[in-house]
Every structure is written in structure tokens, then in C-alpha cells.
N, CA, C and O atoms as a printed pandas DataFrame, in Angstrom:
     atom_number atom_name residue_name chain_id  residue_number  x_coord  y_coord  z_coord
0              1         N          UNK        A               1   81.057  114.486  204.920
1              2        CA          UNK        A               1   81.979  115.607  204.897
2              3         C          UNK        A               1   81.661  116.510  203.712
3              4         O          UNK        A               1   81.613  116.161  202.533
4              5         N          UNK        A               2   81.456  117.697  204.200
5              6        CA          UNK        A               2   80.969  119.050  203.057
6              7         C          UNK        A               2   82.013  119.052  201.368
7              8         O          UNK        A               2   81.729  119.355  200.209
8              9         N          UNK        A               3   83.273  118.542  202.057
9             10        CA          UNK        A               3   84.106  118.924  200.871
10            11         C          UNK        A               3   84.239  118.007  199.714
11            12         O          UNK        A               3   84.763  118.140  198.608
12            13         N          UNK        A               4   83.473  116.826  200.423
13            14        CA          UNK        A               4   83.891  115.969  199.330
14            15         C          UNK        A               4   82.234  115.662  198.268
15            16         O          UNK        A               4   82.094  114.890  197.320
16            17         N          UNK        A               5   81.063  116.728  198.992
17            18        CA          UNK        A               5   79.927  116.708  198.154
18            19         C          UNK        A               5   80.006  117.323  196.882
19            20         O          UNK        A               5   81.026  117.993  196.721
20            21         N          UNK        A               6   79.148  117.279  195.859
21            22        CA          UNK        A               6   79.406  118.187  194.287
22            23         C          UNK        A               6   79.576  119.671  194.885
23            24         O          UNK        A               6   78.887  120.173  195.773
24            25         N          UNK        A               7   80.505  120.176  194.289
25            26        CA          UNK        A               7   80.474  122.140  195.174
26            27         C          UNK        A               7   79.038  122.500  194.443
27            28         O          UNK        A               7   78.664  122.258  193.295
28            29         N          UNK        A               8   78.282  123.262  195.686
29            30        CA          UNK        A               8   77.454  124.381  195.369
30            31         C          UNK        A               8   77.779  125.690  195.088
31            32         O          UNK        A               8   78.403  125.990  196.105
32            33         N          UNK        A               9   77.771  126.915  194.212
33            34        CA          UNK        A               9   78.719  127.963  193.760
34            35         C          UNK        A               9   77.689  128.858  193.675
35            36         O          UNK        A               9   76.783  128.875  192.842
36            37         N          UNK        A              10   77.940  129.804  194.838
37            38        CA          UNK        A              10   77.285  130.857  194.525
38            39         C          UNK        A              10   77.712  132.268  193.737
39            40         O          UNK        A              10   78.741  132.819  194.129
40            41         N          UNK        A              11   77.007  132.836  192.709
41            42        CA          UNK        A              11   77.813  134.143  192.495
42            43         C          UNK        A              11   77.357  135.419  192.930
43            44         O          UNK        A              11   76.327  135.928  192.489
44            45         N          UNK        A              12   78.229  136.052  193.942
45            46        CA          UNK        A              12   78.210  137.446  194.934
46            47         C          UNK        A              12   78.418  138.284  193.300
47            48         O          UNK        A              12   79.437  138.308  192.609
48            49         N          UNK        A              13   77.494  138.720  193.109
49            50        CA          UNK        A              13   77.702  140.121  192.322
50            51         C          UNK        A              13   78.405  141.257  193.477
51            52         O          UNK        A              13   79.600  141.550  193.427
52            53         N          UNK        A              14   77.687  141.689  194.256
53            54        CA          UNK        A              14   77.967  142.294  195.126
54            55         C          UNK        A              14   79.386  142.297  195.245
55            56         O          UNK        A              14   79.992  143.321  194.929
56            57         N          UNK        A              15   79.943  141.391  195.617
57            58        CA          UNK        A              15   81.518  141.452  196.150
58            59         C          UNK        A              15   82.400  140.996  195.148
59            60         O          UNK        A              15   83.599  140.848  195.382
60            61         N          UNK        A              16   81.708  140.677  193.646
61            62        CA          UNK        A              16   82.050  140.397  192.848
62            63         C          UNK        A              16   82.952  139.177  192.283
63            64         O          UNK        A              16   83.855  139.389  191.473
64            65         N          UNK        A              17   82.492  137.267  193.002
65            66        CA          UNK        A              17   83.453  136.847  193.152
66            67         C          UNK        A              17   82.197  135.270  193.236
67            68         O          UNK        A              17   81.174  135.499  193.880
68            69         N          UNK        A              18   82.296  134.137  192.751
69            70        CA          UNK        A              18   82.146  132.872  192.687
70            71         C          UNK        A              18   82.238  132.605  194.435
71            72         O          UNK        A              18   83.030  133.198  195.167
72            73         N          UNK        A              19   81.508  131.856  194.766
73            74        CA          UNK        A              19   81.637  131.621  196.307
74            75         C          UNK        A              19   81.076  130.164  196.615
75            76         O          UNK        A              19   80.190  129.660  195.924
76            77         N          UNK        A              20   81.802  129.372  197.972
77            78        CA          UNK        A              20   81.131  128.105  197.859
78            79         C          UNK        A              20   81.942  127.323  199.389
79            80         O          UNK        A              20   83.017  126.734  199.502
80            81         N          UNK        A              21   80.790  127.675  200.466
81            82        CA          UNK        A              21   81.308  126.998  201.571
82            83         C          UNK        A              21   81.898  125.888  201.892
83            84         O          UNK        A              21   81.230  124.869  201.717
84            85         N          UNK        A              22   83.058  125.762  202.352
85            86        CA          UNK        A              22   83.784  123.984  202.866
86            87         C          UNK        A              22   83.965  124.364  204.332
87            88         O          UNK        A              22   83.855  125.528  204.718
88            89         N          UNK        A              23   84.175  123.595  204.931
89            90        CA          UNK        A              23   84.234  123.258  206.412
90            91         C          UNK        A              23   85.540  124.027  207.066
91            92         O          UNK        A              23   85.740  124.187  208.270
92            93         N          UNK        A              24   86.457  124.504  205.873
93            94        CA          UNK        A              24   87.464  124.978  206.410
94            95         C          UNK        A              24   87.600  126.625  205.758
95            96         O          UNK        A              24   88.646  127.221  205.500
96            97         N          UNK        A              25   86.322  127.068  205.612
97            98        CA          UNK        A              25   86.122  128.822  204.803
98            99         C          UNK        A              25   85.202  128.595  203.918
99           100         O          UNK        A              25   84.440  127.738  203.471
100          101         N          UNK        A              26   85.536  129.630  203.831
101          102        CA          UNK        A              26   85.112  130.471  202.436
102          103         C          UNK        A              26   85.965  130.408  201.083
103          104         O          UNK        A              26   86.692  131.367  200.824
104          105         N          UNK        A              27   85.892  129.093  200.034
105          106        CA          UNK        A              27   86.705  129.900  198.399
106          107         C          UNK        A              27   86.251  130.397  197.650
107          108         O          UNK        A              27   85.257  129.891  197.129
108          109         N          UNK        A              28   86.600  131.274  197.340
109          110        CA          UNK        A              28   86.338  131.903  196.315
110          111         C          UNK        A              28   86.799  132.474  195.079
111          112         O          UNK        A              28   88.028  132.525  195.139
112          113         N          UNK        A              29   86.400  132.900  194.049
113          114        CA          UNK        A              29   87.764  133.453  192.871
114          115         C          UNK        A              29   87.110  134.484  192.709
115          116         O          UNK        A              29   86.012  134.097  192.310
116          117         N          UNK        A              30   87.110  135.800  192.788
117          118        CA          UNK        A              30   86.970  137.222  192.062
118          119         C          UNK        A              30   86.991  137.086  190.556
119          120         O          UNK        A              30   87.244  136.016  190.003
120          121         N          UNK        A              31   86.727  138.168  189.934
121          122        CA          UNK        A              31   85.929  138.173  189.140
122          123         C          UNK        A              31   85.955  139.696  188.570
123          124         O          UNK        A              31   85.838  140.641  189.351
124          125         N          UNK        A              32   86.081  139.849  187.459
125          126        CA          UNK        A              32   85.305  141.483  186.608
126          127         C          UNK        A              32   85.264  141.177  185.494
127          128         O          UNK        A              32   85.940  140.346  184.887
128          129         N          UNK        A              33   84.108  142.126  185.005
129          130        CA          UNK        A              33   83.132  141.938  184.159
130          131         C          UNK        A              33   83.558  142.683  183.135
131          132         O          UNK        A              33   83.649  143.762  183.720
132          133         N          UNK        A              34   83.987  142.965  181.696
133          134        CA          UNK        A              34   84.006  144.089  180.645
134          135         C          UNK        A              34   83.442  143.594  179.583
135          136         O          UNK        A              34   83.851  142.550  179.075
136          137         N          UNK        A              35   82.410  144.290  179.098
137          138        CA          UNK        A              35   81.803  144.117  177.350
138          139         C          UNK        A              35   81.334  142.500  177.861
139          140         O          UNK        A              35   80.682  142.164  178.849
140          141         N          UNK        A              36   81.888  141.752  176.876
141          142        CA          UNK        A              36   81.827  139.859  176.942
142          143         C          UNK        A              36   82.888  139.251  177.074
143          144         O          UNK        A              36   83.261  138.242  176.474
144          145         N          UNK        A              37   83.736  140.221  178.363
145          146        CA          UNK        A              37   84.500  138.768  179.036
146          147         C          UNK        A              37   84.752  139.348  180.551
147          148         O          UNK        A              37   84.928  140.501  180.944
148          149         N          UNK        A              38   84.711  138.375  181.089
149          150        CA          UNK        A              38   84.770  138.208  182.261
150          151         C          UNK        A              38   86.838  137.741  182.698
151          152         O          UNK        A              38   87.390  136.708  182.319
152          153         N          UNK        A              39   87.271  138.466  183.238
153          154        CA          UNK        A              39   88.346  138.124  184.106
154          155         C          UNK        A              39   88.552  137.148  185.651
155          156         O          UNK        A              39   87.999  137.397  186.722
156          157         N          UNK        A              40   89.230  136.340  185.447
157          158        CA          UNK        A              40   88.715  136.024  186.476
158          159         C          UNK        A              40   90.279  135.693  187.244
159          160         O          UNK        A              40   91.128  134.888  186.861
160          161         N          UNK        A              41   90.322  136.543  188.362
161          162        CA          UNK        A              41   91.490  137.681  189.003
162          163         C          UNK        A              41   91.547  137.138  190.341
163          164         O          UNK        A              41   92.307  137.957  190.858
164          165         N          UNK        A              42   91.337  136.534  191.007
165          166        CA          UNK        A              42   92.126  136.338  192.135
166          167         C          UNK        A              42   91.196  134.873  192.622
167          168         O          UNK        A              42   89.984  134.684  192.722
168          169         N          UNK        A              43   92.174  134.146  192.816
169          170        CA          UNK        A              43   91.504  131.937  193.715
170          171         C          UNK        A              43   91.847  132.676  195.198
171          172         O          UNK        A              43   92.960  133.195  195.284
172          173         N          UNK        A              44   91.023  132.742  196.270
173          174        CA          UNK        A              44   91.196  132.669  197.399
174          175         C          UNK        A              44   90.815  131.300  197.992
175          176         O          UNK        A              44   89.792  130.754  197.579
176          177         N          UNK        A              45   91.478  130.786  198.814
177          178        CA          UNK        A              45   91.526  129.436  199.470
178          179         C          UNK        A              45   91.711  129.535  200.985
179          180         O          UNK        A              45   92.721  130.111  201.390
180          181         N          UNK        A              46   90.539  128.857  202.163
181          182        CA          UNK        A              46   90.822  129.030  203.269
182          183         C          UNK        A              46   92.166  128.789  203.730
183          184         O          UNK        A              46   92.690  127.825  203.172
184          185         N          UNK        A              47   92.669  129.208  204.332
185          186        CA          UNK        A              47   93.597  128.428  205.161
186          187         C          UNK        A              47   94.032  126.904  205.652
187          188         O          UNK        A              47   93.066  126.209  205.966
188          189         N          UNK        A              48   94.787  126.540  205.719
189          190        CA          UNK        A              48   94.859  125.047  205.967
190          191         C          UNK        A              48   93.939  123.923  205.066
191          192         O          UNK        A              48   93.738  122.744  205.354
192          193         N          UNK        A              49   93.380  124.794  203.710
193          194        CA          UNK        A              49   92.876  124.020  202.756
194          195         C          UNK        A              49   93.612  123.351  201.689
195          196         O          UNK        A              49   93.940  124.187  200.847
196          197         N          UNK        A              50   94.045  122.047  201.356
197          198        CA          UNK        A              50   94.696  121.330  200.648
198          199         C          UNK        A              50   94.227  120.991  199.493
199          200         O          UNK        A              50   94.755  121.374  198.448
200          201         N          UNK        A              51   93.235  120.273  199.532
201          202        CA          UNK        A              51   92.441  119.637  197.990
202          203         C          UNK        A              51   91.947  119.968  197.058
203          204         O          UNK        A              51   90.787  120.190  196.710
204          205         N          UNK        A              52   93.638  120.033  196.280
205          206        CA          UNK        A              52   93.536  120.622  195.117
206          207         C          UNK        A              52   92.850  119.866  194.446
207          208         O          UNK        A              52   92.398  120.537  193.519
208          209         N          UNK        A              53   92.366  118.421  194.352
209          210        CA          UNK        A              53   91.080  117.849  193.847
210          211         C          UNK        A              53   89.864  118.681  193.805
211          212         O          UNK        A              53   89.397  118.724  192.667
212          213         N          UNK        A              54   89.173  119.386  194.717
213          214        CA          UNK        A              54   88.633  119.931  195.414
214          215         C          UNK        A              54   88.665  121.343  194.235
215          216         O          UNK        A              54   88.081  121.351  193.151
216          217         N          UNK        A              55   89.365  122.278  194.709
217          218        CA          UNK        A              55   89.879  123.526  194.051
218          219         C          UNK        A              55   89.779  123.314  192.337
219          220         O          UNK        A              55   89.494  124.171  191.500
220          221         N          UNK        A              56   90.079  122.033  192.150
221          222        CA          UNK        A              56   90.202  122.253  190.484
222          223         C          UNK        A              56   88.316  121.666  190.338
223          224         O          UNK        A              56   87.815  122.336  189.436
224          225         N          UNK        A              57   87.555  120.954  190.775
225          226        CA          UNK        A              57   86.846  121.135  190.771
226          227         C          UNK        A              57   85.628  122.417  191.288
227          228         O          UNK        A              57   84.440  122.136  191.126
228          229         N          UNK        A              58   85.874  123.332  191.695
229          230        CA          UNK        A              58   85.363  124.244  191.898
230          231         C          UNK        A              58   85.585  125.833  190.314
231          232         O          UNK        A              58   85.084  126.796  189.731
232          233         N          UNK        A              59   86.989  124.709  190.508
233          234        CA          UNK        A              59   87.030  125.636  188.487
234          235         C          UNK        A              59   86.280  125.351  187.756
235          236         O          UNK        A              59   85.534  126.181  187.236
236          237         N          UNK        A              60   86.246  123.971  187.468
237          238        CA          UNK        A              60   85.407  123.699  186.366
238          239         C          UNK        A              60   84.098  123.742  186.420
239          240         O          UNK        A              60   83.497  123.901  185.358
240          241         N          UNK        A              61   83.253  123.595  187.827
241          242        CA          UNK        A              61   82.319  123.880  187.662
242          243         C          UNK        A              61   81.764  125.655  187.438
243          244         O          UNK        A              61   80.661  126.003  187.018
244          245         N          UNK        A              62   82.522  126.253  187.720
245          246        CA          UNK        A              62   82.679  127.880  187.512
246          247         C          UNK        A              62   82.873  127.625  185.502
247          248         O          UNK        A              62   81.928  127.918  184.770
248          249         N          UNK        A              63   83.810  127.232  185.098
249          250        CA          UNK        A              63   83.795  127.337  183.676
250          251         C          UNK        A              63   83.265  126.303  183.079
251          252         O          UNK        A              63   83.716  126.063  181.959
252          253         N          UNK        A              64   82.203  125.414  183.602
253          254        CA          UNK        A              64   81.326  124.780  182.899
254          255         C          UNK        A              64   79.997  126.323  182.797
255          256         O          UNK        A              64   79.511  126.603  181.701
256          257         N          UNK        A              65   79.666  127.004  183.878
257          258        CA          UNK        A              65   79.000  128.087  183.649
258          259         C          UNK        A              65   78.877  128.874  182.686
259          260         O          UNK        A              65   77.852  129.468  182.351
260          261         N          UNK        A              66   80.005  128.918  182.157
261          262        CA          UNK        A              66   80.024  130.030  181.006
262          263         C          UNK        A              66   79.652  129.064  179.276
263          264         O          UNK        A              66   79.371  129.575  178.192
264          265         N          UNK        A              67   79.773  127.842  179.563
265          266        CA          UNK        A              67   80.162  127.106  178.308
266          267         C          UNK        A              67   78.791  127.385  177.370
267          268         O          UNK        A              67   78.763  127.234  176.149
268          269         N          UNK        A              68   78.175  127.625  177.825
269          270        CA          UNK        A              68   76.647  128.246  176.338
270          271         C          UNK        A              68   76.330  129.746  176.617
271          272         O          UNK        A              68   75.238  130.314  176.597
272          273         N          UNK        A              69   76.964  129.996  176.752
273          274        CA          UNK        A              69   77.219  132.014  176.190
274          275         C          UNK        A              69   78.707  132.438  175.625
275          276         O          UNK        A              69   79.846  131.972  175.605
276          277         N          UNK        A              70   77.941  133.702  175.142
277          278        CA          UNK        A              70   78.988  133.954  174.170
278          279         C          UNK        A              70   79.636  135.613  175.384
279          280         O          UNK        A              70   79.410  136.822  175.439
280          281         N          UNK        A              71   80.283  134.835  175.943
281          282        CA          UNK        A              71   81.482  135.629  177.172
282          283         C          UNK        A              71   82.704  134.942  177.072
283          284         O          UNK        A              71   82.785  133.720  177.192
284          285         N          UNK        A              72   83.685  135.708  176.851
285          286        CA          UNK        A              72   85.028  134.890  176.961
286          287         C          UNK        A              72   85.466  134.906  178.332
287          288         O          UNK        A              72   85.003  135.749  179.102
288          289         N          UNK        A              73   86.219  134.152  178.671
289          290        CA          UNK        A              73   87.056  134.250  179.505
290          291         C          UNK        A              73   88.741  134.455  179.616
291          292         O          UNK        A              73   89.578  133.880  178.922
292          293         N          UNK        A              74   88.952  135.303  180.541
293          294        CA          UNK        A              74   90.546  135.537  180.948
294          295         C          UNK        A              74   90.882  135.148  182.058
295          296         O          UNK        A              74   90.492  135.765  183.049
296          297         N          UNK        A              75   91.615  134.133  182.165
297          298        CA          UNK        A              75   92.015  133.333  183.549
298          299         C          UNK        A              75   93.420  134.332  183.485
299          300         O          UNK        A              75   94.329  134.313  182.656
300          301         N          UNK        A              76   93.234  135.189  184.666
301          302        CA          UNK        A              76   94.216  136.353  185.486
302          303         C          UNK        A              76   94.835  135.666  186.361
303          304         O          UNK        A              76   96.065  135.628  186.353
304          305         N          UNK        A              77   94.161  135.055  187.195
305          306        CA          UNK        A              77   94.619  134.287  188.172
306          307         C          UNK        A              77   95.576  133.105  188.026
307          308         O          UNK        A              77   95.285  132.089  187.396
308          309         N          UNK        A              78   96.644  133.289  188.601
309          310        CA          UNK        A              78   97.929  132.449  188.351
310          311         C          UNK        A              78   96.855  130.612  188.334
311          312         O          UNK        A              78   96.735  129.953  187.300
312          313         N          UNK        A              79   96.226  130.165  189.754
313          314        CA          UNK        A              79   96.381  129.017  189.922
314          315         C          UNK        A              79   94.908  128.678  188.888
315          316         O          UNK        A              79   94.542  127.518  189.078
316          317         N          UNK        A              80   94.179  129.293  188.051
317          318        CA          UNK        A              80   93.242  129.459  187.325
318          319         C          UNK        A              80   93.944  128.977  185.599
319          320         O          UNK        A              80   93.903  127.942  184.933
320          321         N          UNK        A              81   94.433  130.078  185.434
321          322        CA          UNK        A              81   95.994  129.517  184.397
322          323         C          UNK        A              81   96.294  128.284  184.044
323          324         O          UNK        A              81   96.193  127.716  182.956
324          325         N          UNK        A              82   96.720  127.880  185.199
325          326        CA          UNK        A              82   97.586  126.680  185.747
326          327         C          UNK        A              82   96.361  125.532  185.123
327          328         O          UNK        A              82   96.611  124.606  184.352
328          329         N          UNK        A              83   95.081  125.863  185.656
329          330        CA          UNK        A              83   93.747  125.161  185.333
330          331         C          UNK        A              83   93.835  125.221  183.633
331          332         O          UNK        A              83   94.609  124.414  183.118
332          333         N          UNK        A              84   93.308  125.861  183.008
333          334        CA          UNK        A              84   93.639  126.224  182.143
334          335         C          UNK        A              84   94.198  125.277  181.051
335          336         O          UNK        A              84   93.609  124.796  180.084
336          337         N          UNK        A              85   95.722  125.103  181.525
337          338        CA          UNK        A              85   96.531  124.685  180.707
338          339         C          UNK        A              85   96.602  123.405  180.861
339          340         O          UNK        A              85   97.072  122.764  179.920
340          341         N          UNK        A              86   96.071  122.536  182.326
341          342        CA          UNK        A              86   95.688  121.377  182.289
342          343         C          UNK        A              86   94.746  121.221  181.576
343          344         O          UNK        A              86   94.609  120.129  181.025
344          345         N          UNK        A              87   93.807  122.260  181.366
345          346        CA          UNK        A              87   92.654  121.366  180.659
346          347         C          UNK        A              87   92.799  121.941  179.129
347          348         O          UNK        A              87   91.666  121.774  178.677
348          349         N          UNK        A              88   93.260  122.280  178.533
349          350        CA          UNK        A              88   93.190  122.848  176.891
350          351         C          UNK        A              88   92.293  122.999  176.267
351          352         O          UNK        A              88   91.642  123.902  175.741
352          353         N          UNK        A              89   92.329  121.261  176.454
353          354        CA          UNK        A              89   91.221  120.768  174.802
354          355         C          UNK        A              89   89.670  121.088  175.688
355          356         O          UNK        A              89   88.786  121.428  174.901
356          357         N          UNK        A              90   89.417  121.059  176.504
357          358        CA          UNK        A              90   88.332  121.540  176.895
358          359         C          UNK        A              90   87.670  122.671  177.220
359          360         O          UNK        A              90   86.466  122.920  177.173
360          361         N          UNK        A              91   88.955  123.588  177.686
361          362        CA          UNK        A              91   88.233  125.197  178.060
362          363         C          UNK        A              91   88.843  125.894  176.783
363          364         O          UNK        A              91   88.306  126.996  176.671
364          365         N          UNK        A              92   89.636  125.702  175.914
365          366        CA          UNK        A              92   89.776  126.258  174.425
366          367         C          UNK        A              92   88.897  127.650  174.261
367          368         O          UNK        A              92   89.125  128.858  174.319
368          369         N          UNK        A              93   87.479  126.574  173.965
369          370        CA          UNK        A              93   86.277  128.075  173.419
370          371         C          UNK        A              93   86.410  128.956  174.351
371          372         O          UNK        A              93   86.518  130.007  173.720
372          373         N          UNK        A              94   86.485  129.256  175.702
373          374        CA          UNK        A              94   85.945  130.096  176.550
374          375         C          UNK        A              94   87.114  131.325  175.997
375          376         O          UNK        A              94   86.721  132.488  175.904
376          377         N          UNK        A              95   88.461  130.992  175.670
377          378        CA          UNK        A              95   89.413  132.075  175.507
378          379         C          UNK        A              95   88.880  133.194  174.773
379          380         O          UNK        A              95   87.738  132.932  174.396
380          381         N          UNK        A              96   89.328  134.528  174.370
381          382        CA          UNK        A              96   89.011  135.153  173.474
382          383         C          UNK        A              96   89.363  134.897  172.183
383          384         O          UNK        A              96   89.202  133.677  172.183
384          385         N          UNK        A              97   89.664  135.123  171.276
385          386        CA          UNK        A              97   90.319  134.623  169.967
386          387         C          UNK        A              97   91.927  135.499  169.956
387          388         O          UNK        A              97   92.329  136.662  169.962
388          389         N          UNK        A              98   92.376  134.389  169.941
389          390        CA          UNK        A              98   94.269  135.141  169.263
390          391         C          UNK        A              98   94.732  134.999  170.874
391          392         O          UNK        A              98   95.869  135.427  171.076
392          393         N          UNK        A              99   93.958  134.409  172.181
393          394        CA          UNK        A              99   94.745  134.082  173.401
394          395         C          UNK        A              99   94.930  133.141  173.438
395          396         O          UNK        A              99   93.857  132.557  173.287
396          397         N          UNK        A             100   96.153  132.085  173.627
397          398        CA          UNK        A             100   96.599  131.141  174.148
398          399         C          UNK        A             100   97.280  131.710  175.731
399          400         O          UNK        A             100   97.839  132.750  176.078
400          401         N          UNK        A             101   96.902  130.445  176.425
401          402        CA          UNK        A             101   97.282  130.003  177.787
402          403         C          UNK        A             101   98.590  129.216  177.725
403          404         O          UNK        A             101   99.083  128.756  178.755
């Protein structure tokens, strides 16, 4: 079963957005770019997709991406946030300086 392999993550410049087929769609999280940080603005989730196991792994491998450059990140996205604040002690650096989640 596709969903339960390591996610493969592609990034659509083009449509501007992290991408990564499961059996039940297309997820993806949007994305914009300013100076050195990246926003990252909208989790789309197929339909009838549940595993939030799943979903929070598709975060982290998205913000393991950034972890050796110097780009901050802004988690815009409510269920990104939510990520976020479960993980603290680990996505910390990616914030800008003077943001707490």
C-alpha cells in the first residue's frame, strides 16, 4: 500500500506547492517564497484521507528539507502550526528569530 511507503515529495515550483501521490489524491501544502523565508500557506488533503500519521509525516519530511539552509520558515497554515507546536524542540531553528508558534 502507497501510503504507508517513506513519502516521495515533489516540489511544483510551477504551482508553487510540495506534492506527493497516495492512493487517495494528491497532498499537498502551498508555499511562497520572500527574501529567506518561505511561507508555507495552505495543507491540502484528498478527500476521504485520514492518516494523520501519514500527513504529519509528509511535514516533516518537507521541514527536514529546509534544515541546512539558511531560509526560515512560517508555518501559515493552521494544521502546519499545529505541527509545529508538536514538535518545538525540533523545528525551533527553522522559525525566524523573535517568532514563537
Amino acid at each position: 500500500m502507497m501510503e504507508n511507503q517513506s513519502p516521495t515529495i515533489t516540489k511544483n515550483e510551477f504551482l508553487r506547492q510540495f506534492e506527493m501521490q497516495t492512493e487517495s489524491g494528491l497532498l499537498s501544502l502551498e508555499y511562497q517564497e520572500q527574501a529567506r523565508q518561505v511561507f508555507l500557506t495552505r495543507l491540502n488533503i484528498p478527500p476521504h484521507f485520514e492518516n494523520q500519521e501519514f500527513i504529519d509525516s509528509f511535514i516533516k519530511e518537507i521541514l527536514d528539507g529546509f534544515d541546512d539552509s539558511r531560509i526560515s520558515v512560517m508555518p501559515t497554515s493552521t494544521e502546519v502550526a499545529k505541527f509545529f507546536r508538536k514538535n518545538r524542540r525540533q523545528y525551533k531553528n527553522l522559525l525566524p528569530a523573535g517568532i514563537s508558534i
